[in-house]
N, C-alpha and C positions, 0 to 999 in steps of 0.2 A: 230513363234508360241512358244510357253511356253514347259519348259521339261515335263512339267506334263504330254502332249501326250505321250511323248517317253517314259516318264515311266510306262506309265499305255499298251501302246504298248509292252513293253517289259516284263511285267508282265504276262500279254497275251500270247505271246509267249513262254516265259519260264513256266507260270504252262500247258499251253494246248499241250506245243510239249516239248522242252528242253531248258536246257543251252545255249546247242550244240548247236541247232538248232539255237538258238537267234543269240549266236558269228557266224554263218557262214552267216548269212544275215548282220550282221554287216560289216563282213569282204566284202562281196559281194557287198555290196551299198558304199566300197571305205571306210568304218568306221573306226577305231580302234578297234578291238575286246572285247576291255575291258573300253570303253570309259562310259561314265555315265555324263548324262546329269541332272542340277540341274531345281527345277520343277516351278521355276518361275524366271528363266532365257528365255530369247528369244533367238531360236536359227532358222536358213534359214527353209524357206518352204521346198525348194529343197532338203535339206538331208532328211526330213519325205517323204515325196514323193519318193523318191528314196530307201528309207527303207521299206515303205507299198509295194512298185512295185516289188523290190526281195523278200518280203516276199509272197506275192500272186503266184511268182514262185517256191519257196522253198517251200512252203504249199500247193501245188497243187491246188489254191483256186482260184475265180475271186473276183476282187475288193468289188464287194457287198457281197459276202456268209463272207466275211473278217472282212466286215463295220459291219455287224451285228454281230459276237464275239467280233469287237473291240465295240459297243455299250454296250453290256453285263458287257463286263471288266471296260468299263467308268465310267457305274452307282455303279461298285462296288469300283471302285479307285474314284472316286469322292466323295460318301457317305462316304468315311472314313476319305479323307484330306479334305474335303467342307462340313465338316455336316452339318452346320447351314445353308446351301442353300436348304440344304434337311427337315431339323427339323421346316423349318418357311413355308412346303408347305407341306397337307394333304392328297394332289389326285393328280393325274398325270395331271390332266387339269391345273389345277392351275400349277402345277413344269411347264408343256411348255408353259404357257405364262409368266412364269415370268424368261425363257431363256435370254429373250434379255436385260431385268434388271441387271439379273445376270452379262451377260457380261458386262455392262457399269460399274458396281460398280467392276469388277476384274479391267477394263483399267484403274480404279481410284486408285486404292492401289497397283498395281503392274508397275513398269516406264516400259517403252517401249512398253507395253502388246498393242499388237491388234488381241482381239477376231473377232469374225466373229461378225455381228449385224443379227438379226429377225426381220423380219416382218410379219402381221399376217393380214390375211383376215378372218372374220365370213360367212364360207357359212351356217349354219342354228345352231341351240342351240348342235348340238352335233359335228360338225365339223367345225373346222377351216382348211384354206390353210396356210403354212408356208413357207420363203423363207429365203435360207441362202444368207446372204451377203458379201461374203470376195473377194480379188482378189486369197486366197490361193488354192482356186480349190479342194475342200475338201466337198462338197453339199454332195455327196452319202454317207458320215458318218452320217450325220444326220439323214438318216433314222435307221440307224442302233439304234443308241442311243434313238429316238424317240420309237421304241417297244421296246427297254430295258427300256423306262420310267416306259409303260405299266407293263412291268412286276416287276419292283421293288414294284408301289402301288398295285401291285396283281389286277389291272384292264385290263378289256377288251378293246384294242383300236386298229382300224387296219389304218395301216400306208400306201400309197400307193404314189409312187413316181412319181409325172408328167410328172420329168425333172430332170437335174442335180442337180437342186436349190432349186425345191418345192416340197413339198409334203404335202398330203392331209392327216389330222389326223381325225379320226371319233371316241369318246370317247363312247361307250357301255354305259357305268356306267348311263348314263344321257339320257338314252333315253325314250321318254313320260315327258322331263323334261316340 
């Protein structure tokens, strides 16, 4: 996966807890303490993995209360390095269908890059079903960043998770469309 996780992870961690706190989950998942990961380099699944896992024990948290601060921090670390992903889409419906675009045109400008891919099901004018596709084992983030969409466009949409891999979005804004 791309450093950009790691660094929007660690940004996360450093303004909502510390420094501290970051270097000792670093250290804890076998890291370097002071190591820094560049954000469109690919680096092993296994080291984030292993970084999320001691950070959910150093943060007293489970994986999903986790996924949704690290969705919050994505939509904010993403809108500043990716604007134009953000500035070419006016509603949060639109920003999640045009997710799996997005990934196609990162694997195209960045070598190595393998994003997750989406897939989308229409169950009716205000919900679609959503599936992540990667072998990276990372599904339960997506919901998290999926209600951070919501709340970046200030709309109403509730996210509920099937599975590991899918989740069902129901967009408010469009309803009576």
């Amino acid at each position: 996966m791309l450093g950009s996780i790691f660094n929007c992870f660690e940004a996360l961690v450093k303004e909502e807890y510390s420094e501290q706190t970051w270097k000792t989950i670093l250290t804890k998942a076998g890291q370097d303490a002071t190591v820094r990961m560049f954000a469109h380099r690919p680096y092993e699944d296994d080291t984030f993995h292993k970084i999320y896992e001691v950070a959910c024990q150093e943060l007293k948290t489970d994986k999903y209360q986790l996924a949704e601060a690290f969705g919050k921090a994505w939509m904010k670390y993403a809108s500043k390095h990716y604007f134009a992903f953000f500035v070419a889409r006016s509603n949060a419906r639109e920003f999640v269908l045009a997710m799996d675009r997005t990934h196609t045109k990162i694997t195209d400008k960045v070598a190595n890059a393998t994003p997750p891919r989406f897939h989308y099901k229409t169950i009716d004018n205000q919900t679609i079903q959503m599936t992540y596709d990667s072998p990276r084992g990372l599904g339960f983030l997506m919901v998290g960043v999926l209600k951070a969409v919501g709340d970046y466009f200030e709309e109403k949409i509730t996210v509920e998770a099937l599975d590991e891999n899918t989740a069902e979005v129901t967009f408010h804004t469009y309803e009576g469309a």
